[in-house]
C-alpha positions in Angstrom: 0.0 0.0 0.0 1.5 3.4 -1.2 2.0 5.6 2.2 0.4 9.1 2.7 2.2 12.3 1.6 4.4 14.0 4.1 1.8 17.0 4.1 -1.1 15.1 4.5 0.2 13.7 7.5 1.5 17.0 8.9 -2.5 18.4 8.0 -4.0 15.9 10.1 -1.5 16.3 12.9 -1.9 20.0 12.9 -5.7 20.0 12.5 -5.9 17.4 15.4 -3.2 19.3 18.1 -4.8 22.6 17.5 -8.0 23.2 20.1 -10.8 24.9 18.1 -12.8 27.7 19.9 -14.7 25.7 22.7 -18.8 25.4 21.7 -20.9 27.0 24.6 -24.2 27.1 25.4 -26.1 30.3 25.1 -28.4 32.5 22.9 -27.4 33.9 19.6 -28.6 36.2 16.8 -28.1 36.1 13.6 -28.7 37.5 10.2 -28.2 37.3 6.2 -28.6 39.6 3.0 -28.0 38.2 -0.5 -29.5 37.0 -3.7 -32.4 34.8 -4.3 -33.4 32.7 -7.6 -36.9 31.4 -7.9 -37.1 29.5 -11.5 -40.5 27.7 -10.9 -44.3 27.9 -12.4 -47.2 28.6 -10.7 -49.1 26.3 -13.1 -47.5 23.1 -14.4 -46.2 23.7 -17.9 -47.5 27.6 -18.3 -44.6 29.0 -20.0 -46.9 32.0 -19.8 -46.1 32.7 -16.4 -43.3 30.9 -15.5 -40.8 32.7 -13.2 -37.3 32.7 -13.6 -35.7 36.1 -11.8 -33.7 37.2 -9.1 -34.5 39.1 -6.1 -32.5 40.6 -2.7 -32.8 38.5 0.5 -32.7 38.6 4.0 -33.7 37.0 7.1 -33.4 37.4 10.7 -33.2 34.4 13.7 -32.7 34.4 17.2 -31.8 31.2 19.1 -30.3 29.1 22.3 -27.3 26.5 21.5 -26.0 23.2 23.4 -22.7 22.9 22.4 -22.7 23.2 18.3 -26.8 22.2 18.5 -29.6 24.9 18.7 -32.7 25.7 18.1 -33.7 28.9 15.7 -36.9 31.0 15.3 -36.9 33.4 13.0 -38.2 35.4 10.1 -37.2 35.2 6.0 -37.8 37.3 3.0 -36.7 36.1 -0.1 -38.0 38.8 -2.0 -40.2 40.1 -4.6 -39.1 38.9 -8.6 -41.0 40.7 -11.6 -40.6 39.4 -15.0 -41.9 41.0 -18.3 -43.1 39.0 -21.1 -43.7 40.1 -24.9 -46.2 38.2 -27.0 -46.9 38.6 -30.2 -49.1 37.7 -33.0 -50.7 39.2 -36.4 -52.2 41.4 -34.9 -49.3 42.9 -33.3 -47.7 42.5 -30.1 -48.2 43.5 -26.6 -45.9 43.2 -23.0 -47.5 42.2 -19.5 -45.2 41.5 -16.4 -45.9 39.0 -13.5 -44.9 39.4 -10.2 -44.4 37.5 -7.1 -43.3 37.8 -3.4 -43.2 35.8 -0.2 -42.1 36.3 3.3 -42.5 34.3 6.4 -41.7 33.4 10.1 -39.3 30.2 10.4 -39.1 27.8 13.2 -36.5 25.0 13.6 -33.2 23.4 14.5 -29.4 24.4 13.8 -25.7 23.4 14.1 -22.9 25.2 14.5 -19.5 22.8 14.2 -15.7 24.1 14.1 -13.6 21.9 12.1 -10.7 23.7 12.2 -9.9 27.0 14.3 -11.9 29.1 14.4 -13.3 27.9 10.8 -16.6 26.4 11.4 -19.9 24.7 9.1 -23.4 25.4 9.6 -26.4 23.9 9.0 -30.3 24.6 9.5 -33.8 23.1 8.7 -37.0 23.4 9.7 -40.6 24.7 9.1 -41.4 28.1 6.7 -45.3 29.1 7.6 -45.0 31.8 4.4 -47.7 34.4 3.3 -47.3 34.8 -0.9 -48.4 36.5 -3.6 -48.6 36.4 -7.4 -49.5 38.8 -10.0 -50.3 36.8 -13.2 -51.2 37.3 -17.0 -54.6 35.1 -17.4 -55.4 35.9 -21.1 -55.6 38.2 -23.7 -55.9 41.8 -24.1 -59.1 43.2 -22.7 -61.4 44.3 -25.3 -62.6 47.4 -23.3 -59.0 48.9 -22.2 -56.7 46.9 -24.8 -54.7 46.1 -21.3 -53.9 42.2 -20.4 -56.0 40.4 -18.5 -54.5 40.1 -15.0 -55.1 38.2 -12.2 -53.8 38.2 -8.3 -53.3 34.9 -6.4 -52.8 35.0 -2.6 -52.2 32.2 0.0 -51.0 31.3 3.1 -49.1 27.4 3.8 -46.7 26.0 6.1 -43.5 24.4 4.0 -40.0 24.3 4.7 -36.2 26.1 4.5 -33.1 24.1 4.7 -29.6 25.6 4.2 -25.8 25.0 5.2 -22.8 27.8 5.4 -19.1 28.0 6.2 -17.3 30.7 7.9 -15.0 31.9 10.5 -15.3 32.8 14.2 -13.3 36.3 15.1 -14.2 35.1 18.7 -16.5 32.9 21.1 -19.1 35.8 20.5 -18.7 37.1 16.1 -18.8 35.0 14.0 -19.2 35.6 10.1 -20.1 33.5 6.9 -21.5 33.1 3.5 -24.6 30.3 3.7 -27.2 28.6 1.2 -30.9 28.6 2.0 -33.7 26.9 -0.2 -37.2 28.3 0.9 -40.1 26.0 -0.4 -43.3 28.0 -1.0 -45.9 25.8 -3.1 -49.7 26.4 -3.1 -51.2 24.5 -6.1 -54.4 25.3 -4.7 -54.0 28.9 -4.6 -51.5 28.9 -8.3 -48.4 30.2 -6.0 -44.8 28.2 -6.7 -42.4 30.5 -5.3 -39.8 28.4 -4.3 -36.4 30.2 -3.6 -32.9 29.3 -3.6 -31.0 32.4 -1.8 -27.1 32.7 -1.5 -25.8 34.8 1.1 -23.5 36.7 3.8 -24.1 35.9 7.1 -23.2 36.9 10.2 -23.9 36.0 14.0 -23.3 37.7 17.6 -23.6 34.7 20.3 -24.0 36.0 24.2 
């Protein structure tokens, strides 16, 4: 059997002498702003109003921790998306734009885990109770104002979030990272399918 590299070796000696910061138990706040993707339809195959756009995100938790395992409450934003459309046809063409957002309280469980110093991984899942909303193009234009026929979809549902991050820890208290969150938000029912996918900076202050 062909031995390990020299450096390898030296890595895991290294890794494994070094103490990481020691987990404590305690509460914690912490916060995100970044980008979020929703490429979903709110009816099965309707090209017509199928969104694919991108949108500013944030989200706010609070928390306690045993050791690197918690539990989080908190509240998400993925954001509002708008996307225009252009149809046309012989008797000329005309524009409408859909438009979407959701935003909801979270509730759930977390880890925080140092693998290295100070250099940690994080993970969270739980459930997303989200309010939504979705302006969409129905049919075509009205006869009476030459406008597109529009239509507004609202519900309410419980689904889920689930994300993981990496980062580093200045101290037992700061700590500050860059994370991926999916946000399902699906109302058949209602013709809502705002599902997000949100990348984003982190940070956390732990008491």
């Amino acid at each position: 059997m062909k031995k390990p590299n020299s450096w390898v070796l030296a890595t895991l000696v290294a890794v494994s002498a070094t103490p990481a910061l020691a987990a404590q138990d305690g509460f914690f706040v912490n916060g995100s702003i970044g980008k979020s993707h929703v490429d979903a339809f709110d009816v099965p195959g309707d090209l017509f109003n199928q969104f694919t756009g991108d949108a500013t995100a944030y989200d706010i938790n609070v928390g306690y921790r045993w050791g690197w395992f918690g539990v989080e409450a908190g509240y998400a934003d993925p954001g509002s998306i708008s996307k225009t459309f252009t149809i046309g046809g012989a008797g000329g063409s005309f524009s409408y734009t859909d438009k979407g957002h959701i935003h909801g309280v979270t509730a759930g469980i977390n880890a925080h885990y140092e693998f290295l110093p100070n250099w940690y991984v994080s993970g969270r899942t739980g459930a997303f109770h989200w309010n939504g909303s979705e302006l969409t193009y129905i049919g075509f234009n009205d006869i009476g104002t030459g406008a597109p026929i529009m239509r507004r979809h609202t519900g309410s549902r419980t689904d889920w979030y689930a994300g993981a991050g990496v980062g580093y820890d200045f101290s037992q208290h700061v700590g500050i990272g860059v994370a991926y969150d999916r946000y399902k938000a699906l109302s058949r029912n209602d013709q809502i399918d705002l599902t997000s996918s949100v990348w984003s900076l982190a940070a956390e202050y732990r008491f």
